[in-house]
LOKOLDREN-709934 format. One line per field, with one value per residue (C-alpha): residue number from 1; residue in three letters; x, y, z. Coordinates in steps of 0.001 Angstrom, whole numbers, plus 500000, padded with zeros to 6 digits. Each point is the difference from the previous one (the first is absolute). Layout:
N
k	[NUM/...]
r	[ala/...]
c1	[X/...]
c2	[Y/...]
c3	[Z/...]
//
This chain:
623
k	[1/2/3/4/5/6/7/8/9/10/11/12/13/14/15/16/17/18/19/20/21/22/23/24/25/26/27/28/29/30/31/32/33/34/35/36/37/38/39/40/41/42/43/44/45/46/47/48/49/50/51/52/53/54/55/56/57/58/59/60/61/62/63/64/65/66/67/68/69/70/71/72/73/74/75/76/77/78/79/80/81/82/83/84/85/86/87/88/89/90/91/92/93/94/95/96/97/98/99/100/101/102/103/104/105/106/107/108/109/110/111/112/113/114/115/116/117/118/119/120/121/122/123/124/125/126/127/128/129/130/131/132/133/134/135/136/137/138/139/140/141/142/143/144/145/146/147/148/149/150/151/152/153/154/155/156/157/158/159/160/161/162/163/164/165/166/167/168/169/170/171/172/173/174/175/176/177/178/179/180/181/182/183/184/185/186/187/188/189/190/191/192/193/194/195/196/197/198/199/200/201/202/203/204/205/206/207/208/209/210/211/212/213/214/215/216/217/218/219/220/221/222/223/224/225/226/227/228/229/230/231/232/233/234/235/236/237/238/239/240/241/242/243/244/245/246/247/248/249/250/251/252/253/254/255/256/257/258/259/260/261/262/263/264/265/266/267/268/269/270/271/272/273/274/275/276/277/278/279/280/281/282/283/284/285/286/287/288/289/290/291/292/293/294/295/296/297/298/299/300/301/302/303/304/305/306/307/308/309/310/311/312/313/314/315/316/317/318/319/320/321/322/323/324/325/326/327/328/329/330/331/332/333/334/335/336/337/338/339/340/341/342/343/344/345/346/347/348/349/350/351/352/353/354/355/356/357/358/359/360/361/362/363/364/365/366/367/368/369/370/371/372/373/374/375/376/377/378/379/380/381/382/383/384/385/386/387/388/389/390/391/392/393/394/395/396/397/398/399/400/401/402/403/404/405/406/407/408/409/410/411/412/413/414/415/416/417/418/419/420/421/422/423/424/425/426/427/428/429/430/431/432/433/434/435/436/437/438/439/440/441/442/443/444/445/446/447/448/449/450/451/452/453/454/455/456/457/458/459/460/461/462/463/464/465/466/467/468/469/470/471/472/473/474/475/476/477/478/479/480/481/482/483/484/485/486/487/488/489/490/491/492/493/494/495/496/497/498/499/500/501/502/503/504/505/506/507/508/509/510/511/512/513/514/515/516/517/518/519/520/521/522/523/524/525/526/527/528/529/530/531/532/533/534/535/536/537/538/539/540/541/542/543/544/545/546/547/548/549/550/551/552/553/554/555/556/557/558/559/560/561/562/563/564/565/566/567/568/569/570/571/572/573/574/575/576/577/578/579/580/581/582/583/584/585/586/587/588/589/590/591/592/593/594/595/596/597/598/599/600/601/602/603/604/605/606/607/608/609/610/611/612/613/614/615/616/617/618/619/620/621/622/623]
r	[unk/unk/unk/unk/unk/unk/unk/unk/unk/unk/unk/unk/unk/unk/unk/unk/unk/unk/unk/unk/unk/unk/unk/unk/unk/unk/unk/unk/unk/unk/unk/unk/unk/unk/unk/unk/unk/unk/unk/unk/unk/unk/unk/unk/unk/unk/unk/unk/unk/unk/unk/unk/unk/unk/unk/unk/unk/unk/unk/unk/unk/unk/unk/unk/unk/unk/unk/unk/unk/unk/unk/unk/unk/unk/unk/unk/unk/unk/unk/unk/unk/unk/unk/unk/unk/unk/unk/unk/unk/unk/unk/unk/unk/unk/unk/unk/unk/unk/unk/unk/unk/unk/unk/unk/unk/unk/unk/unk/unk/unk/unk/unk/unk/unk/unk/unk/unk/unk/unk/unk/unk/unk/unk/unk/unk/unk/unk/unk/unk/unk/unk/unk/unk/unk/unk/unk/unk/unk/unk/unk/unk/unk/unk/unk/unk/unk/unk/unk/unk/unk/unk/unk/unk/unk/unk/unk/unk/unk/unk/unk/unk/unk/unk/unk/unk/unk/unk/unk/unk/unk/unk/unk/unk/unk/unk/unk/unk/unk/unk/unk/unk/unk/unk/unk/unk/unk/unk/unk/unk/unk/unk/unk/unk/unk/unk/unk/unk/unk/unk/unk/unk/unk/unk/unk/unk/unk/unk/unk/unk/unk/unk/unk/unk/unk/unk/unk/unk/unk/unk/unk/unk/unk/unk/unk/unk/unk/unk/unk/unk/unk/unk/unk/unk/unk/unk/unk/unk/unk/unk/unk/unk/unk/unk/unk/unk/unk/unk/unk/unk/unk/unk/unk/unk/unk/unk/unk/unk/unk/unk/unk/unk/unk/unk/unk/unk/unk/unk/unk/unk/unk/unk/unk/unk/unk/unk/unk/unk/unk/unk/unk/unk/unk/unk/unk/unk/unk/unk/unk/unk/unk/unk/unk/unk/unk/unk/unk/unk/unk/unk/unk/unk/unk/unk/unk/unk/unk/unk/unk/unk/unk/unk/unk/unk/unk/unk/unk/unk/unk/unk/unk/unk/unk/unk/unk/unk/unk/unk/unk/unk/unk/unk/unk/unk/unk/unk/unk/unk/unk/unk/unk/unk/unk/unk/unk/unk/unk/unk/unk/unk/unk/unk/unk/unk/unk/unk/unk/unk/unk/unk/unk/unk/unk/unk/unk/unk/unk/unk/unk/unk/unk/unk/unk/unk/unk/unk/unk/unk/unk/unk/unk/unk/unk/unk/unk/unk/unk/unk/unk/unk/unk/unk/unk/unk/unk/unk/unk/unk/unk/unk/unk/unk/unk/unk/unk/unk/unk/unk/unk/unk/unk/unk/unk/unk/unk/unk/unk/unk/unk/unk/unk/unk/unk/unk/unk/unk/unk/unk/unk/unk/unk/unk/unk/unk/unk/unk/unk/unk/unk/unk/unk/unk/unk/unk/unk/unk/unk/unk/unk/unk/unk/unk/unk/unk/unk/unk/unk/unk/unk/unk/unk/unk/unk/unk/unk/unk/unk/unk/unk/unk/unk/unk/unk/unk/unk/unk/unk/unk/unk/unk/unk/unk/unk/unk/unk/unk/unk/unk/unk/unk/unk/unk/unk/unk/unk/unk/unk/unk/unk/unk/unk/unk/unk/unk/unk/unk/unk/unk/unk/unk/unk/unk/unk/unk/unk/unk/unk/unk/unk/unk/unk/unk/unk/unk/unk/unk/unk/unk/unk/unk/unk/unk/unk/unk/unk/unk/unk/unk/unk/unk/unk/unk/unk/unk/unk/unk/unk/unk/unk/unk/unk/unk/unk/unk/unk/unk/unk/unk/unk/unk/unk/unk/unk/unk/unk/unk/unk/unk/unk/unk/unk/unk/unk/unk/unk/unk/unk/unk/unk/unk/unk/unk/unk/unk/unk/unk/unk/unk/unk/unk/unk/unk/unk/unk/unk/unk/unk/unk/unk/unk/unk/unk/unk/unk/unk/unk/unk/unk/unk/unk/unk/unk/unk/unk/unk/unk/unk/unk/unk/unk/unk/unk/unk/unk]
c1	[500000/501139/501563/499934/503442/498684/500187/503900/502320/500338/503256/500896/502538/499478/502789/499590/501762/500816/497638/502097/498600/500750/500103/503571/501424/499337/502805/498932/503254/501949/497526/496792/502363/501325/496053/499208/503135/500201/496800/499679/503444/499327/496700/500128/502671/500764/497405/498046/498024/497897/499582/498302/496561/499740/498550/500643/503147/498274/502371/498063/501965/498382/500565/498024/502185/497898/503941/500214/496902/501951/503399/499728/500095/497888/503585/501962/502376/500665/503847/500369/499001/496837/496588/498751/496291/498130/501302/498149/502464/501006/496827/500603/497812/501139/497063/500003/498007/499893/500561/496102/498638/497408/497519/500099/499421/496541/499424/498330/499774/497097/498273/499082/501664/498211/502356/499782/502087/500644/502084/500859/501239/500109/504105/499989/498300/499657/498769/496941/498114/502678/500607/496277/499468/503307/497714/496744/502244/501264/496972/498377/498788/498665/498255/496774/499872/503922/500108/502969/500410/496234/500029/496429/497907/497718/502101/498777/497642/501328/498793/501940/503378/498527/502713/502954/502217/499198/501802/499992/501435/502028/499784/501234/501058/496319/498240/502008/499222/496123/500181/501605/497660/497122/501230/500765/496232/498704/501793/502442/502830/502910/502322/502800/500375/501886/501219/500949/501672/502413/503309/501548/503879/500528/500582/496696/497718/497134/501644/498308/497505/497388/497091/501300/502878/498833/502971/501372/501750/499314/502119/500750/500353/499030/503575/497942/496497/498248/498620/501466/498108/498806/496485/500153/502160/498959/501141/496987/497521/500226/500291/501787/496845/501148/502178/502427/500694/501923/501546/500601/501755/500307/502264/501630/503775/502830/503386/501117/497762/498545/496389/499250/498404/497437/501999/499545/496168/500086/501996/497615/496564/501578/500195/496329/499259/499874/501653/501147/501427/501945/501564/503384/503300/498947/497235/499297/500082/496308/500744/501085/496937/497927/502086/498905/496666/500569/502727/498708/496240/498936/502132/498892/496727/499864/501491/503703/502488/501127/503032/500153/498114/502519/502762/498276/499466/503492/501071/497503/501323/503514/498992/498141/503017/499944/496673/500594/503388/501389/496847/500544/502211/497419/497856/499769/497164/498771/498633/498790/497577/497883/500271/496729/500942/501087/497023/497773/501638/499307/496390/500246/501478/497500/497037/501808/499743/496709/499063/501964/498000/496323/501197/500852/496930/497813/501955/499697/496535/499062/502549/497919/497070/502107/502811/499363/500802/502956/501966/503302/498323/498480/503059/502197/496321/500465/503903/499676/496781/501986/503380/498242/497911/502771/501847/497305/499610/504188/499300/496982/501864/502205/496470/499273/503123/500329/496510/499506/496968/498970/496886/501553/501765/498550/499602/497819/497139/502277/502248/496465/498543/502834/501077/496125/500530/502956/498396/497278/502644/501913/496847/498668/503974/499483/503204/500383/497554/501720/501211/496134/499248/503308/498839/496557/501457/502144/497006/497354/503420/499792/496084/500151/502691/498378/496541/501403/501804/497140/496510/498105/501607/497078/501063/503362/498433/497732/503024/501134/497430/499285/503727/499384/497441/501224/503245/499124/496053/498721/499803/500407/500904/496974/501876/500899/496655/498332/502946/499118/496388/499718/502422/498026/496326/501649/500974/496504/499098/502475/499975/502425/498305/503596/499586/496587/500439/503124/498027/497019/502693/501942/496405/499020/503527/499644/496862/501232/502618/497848/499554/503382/499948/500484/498404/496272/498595/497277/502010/501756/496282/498215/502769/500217/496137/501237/502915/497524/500638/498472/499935/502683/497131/498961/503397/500317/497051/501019/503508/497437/498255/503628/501039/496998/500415/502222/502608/503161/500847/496880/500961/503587/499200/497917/502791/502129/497143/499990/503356/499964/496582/502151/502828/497416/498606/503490/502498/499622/498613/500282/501326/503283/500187/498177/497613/501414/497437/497244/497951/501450/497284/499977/496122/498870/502537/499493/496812/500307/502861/498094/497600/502405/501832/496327/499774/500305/503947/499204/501537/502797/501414/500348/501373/503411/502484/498313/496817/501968/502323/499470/502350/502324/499487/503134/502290/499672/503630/499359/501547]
c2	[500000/503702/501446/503690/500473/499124/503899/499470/501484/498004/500691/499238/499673/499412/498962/499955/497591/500691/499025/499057/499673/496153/497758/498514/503236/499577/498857/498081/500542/503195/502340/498783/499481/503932/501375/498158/500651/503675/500430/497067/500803/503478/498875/496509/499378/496417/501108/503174/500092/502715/503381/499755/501738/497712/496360/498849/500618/498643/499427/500387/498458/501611/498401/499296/496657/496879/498035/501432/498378/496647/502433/499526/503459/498706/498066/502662/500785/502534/501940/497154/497273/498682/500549/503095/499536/497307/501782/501142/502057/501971/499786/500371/499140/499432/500301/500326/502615/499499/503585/499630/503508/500983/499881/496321/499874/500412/502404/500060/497121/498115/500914/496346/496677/497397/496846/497427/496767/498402/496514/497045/496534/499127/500150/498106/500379/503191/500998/501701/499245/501322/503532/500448/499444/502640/502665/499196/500924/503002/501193/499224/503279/500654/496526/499063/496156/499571/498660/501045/500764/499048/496424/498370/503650/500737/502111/503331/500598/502893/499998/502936/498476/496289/499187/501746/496821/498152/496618/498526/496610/497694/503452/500544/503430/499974/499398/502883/502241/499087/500868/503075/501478/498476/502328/502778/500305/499930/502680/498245/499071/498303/501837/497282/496948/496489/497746/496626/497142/497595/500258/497958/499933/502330/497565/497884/500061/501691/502452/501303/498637/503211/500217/497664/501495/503166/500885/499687/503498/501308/498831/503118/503047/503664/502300/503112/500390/496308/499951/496461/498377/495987/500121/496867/500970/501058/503621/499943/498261/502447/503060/501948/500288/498773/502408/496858/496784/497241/496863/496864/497833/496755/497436/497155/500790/497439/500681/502331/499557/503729/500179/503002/503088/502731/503019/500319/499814/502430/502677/499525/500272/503709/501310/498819/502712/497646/501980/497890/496137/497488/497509/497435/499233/495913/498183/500363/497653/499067/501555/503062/500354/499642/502749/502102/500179/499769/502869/502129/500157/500474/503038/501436/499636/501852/503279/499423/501063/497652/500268/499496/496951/498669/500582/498184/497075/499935/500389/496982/497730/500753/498641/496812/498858/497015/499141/503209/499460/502925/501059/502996/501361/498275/502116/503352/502845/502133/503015/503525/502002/502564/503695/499605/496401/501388/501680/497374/497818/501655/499971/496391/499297/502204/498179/496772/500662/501100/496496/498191/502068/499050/495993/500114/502051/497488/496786/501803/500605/496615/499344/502585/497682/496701/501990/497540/497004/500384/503184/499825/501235/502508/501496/499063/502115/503006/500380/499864/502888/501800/499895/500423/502777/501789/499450/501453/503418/500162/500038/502420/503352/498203/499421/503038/501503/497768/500418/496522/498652/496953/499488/499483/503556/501596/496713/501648/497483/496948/501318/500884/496300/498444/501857/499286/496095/500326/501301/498016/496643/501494/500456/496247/499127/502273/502139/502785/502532/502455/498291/499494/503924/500868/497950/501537/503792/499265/498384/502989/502287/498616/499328/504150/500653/497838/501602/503392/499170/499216/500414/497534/497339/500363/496594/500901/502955/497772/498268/502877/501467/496692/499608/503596/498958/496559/501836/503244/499331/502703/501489/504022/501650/500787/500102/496539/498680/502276/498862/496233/500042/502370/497708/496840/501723/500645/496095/499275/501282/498236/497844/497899/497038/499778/503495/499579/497496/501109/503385/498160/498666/503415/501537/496822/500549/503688/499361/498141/502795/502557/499652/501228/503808/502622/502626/500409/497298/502367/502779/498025/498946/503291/501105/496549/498133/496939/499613/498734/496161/497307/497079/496871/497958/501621/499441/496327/499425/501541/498319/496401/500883/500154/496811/497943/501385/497785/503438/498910/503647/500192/496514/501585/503650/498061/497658/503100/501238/497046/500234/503478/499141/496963/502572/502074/497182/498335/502397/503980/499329/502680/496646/500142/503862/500977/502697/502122/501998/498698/496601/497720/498352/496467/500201/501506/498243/496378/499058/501931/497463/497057/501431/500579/496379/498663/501142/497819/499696/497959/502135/500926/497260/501378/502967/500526/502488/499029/501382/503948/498742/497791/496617/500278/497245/497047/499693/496777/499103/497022/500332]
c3	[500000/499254/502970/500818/498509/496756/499323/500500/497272/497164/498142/496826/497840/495805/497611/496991/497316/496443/497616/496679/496370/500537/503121/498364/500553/503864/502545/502976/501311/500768/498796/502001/503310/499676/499467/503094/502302/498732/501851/502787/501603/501222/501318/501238/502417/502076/502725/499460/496539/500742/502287/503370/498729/497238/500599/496462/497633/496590/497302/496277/496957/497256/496024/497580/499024/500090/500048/503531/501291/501446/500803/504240/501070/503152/500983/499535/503179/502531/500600/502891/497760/501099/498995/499060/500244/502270/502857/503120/501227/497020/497836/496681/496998/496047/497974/496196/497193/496163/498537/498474/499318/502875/497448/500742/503409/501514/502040/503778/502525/501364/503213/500757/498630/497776/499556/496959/500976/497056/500270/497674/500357/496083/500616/503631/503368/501645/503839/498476/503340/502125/498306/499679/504018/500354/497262/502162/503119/498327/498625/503747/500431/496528/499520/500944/501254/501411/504028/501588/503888/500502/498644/500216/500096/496568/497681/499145/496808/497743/496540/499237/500102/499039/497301/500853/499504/497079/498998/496651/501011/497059/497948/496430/498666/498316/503874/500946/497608/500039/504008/499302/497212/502211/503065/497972/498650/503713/500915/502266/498220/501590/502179/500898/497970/501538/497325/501280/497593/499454/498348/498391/498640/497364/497239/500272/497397/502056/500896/496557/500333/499508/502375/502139/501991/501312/501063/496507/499112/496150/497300/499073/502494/498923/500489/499704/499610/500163/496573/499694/502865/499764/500693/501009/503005/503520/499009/497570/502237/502969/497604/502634/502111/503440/502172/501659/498499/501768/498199/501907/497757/502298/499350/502567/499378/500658/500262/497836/497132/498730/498466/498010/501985/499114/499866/496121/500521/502725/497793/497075/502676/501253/496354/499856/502167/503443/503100/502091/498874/501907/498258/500617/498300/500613/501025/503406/502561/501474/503302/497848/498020/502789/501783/497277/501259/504216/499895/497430/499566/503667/499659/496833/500131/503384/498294/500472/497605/497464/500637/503345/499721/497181/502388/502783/497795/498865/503378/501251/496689/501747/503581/498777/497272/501985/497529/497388/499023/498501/498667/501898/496957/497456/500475/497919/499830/497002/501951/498119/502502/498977/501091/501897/502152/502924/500411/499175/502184/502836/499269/499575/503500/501083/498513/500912/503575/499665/498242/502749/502749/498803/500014/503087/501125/498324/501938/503137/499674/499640/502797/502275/500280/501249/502236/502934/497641/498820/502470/497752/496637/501650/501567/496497/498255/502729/499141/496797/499777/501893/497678/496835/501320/500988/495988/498783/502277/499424/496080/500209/499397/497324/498123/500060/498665/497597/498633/498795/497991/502457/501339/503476/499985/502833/502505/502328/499927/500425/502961/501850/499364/500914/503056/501240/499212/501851/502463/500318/499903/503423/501501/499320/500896/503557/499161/502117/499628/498790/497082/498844/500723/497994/496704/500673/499834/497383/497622/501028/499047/496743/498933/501039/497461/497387/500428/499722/496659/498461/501768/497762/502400/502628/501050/501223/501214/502378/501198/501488/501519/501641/501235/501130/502173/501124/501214/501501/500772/498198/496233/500671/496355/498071/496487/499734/501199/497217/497441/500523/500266/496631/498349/501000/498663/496620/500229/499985/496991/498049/497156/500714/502811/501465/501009/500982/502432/501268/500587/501688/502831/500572/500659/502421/501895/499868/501644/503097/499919/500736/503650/500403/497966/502679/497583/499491/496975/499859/498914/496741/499048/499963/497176/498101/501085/498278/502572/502291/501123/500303/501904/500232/499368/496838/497906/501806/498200/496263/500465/500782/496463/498440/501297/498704/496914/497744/500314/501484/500593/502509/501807/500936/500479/502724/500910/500985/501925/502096/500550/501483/502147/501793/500688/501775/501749/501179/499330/500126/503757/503319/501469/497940/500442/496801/499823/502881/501824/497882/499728/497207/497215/501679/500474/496693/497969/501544/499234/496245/500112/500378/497683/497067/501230/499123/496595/497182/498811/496673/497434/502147/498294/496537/501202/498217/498238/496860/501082/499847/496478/497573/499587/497287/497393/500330/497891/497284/499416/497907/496597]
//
């Protein structure tokens, strides 16, 4: 995962190699060992490779030479003699850049990752299963369905992200490109691509074999502009759409026998336009390939810099040679970022903790209701709410500098929810009590700030007051009551049933509520008449019509309901030191509670993501 020193210096250093007329004109000796000493000796030393504010020295060869693909720059070593990169204590990363115009090269960066996983044993066996349990870890946060730290709980229903890793098992260059065109004209194209396949030795026959060895580089790669590509290559079936590819070629390697790697396919996949492509001298060893994924993925996907996370996995390849061999060196990155990645990569971590919050809101939830069964998730669910909660408040201000497009830029909703929940968990867990008030100021802090940014959100604004009240036993300002209540009329009136509903339960809770205004009702009526409330029992019964409707929306609306009546009933009690200097709602909201607890929960059911968005249609990869 990122850490906060992700926003660490980064520096850089390009050299550039000649590009002759002809490759024969080229000297692997002399001449490429002076361009890279001229410039590696007065910055890489035997034990300091970078300055103290920088975290990364990155080293970019930069030619547009497709002989120099297999040359081992990665191997290349420091003043003392040992290894330059794969080092934690002098991090320094070799990546590589073909001179393509930046015409080429795709602009902007994803804000959230969709993963194809592509793999092929028409060459050999491969651990498909293995690298797609490693993507479904990565992707943990992202992916709808994956159980990680709360094995045997139902896994949480998102029909927004349903898809986001896609595998076309035994694929062929055509399966690819059919998944690829397929996500492309449903708007969600593929961000990150995982090739998995076998490799043989360079001199069997299917090798050439086209369409069946994916990781097969083109007969003939482009020097300049990539008019001359195979379309039966991968370069051709991806199109340059994805942002990060990864190739694991796998291969069992004895002794000192050398199987062709996919540096030549890498090269040729950059001047296709892709940003970011890792690729190897030689085949990698199992444990290598599956590396790939573990070291790399987790990290990326959260929002850390590529780079970073290639040096990591170089420097884990370099701890585990006891199963990676010297892989460590194998492995070489293509890597061109756009002006606008670090940027959008910020907004990414962002959103990624934001994803990672609301799963583990949802787990604890359903943990909430069984806390006396099983004491360890709940205190596992209460430390974790409380460490994502506090990611997200540390990354609100950088969301709002950095303007980004996500839906989850201004978190106020989700911090509020889950510091209630969290609440709610110490209380069942009988924590200290003022670790339960603390979560309860810090969610009715929030629902206030997201009401005021936009006062549609009568909902949040009902949280608040009712905080209000439950912590300090009365509701005093007049504005806010007015704000919420006007905001929850115009709700009414809507078109939309969501809002309807959702109105029809801020007006039933603003009821209850308004035994505790210390300003005259009567006063806020006689300017707006239709301010006027009315009783508990007259929304209960509106919500009841919902719910035996075949409307999902209803059935939850009064779900949620039921939910706040029991926290009335149980909870928000004088007893625990709520309502001070008032009575609390226990005998209004109890028997309501029973009511509500009474009415028919049949729909409930059906009630899903899907009813707010539609499904996307799946993908038919058969050829």
């Amino acid at each position: 995962m990122p850490s906060d020193s992700d926003d660490d210096v980064i520096r850089v250093i390009a050299i550039e190699l000649p590009t002759p007329t002809s490759s024969d004109t080229f000297s692997f000796g002399a001449d490429l060992e002076r361009a890279l000493a001229v410039d590696l000796s007065a910055a890489v030393g035997p034990t300091q490779s970078s300055p103290a504010s920088a975290r990364l020295l990155q080293i970019e060869i930069v030619s547009d030479l497709p002989e120099l693909n297999e040359y081992p720059f990665e191997r290349w070593p420091n003043r003392a003699g040992g290894r330059l990169v794969g080092c934690s204590e002098s991090p320094v990363e070799i990546t590589r850049r073909s001179a393509v115009p930046e015409a080429n090269l795709t602009d902007g960066w994803p804000s959230a990752p969709r993963v194809l996983f592509a793999w092929s044993e028409a060459l050999g066996e491969v651990p498909a299963s293995e690298h797609r349990c490693a993507l479904e870890q990565a992707l943990d946060m992202w992916w709808p369905g994956t159980q990680t730290w709360d094995r045997g709980l139902p896994p949480v229903a998102d029909s927004r992200l349903d898809g986001c890793l896609v595998e076309v098992p035994n694929a062929t260059l055509g399966a690819v490109a059919c998944a690829c065109r397929a996500a492309e004209s449903l708007g969600r194209p593929f961000t990150h691509v995982h090739v998995l396949a076998g490799a043989p030795g360079p001199d069997t026959p299917e090798w050439v074999a086209a369409g069946r060895d994916l990781l097969r580089p083109p007969p003939a790669i482009p020097r300049l502009n990539g008019e001359d590509r195979d379309p039966g290559s991968l370069v051709e079936a991806l199109r340059g759409s994805p942002r990060v590819v990864t190739l694991s070629g796998c291969a069992d390697v004895a002794g000192d026998s050398v199987h062709r790697g996919t540096a030549a396919l890498a090269f040729a996949l950059q001047r296709s336009g892709v940003s970011v492509v890792l690729g190897s001298h030689a085949a990698l060893r199992p444990a290598s390939a599956l590396l790939m994924v573990d070291a790399f993925y987790p990290s990326v996907l959260a929002g850390a810099d590529v780079r970073i996370a290639l040096h990591d996995l170089r420097v884990s390849l370099v701890d585990e040679q006891s199963t990676a061999g010297a892989d460590w060196g194998n492995l070489c990155a293509y890597v061109r970022l756009p002006a606008s990645y670090a940027r959008a990569r910020e907004g990414l971590r962002e959103l990624a903790a934001h994803e990672a919050l609301r799963r583990v809101r949802a787990r604890a939830a359903h943990i909430s209701r069984h806390v006396s069964e099983d004491l360890r998730a709940a205190d596992e669910a209460i430390g974790r709410l409380g460490a994502r909660i506090g990611r997200v408040e540390m990354g609100r201000p950088l969301v709002r500098a950095t303007a980004t497009s996500c839906a989850s830029a201004e978190p106020c909703a989700l911090i509020a929810s889950s510091a209630k929940l969290r609440a709610e968990l110490c209380f069942r867990r009988g924590l200290p009590d003022g670790i339960v008030r603390a979560d309860l100021a810090r969610a009715r802090h929030y629902f206030a700030e997201d009401f005021r940014a936009d006062f549609s959100l009568h909902a949040a604004g009902v949280e608040w007051l009712g905080l209000t009240a439950v912590l300090e036993g009365s509701i005093r300002e007049l504005s806010p009551w007015t704000e919420v209540l006007d905001s929850a009329q115009r709700g009414l009136s809507s078109e939309n049933s969501w809002e309807v509903y959702a109105a029809t339960a801020s007006m039933f809770e603003l009821s209850l509520l308004s035994a505790y205004v210390r300003f005259d009702l009567a006063e806020t009526t006689a300017v707006r008449p239709e301010r006027e409330l009315r009783s508990p029992e007259v929304w209960l019964t509106a919500l009841r019509g919902a719910s035996i409707s075949t409307s999902s929306a209803g059935a939850a609306t009064l779900e949620r309901v039921r939910d706040q009546l029991e926290r009335y009933s149980t909870w928000w009690l004088c007893d625990q030191g709520f309502f001070p200097g008032a009575s609390d709602l226990s005998t209004v909201a109890r028997p309501l509670w029973h009511s509500a607890r009474a009415l028919p929960t049949e729909s409930l059911a059906s009630t899903t993501t899907a009813d707010v968005e539609p499904e996307c249609e799946p993908l038919d990869l058969a050829l």
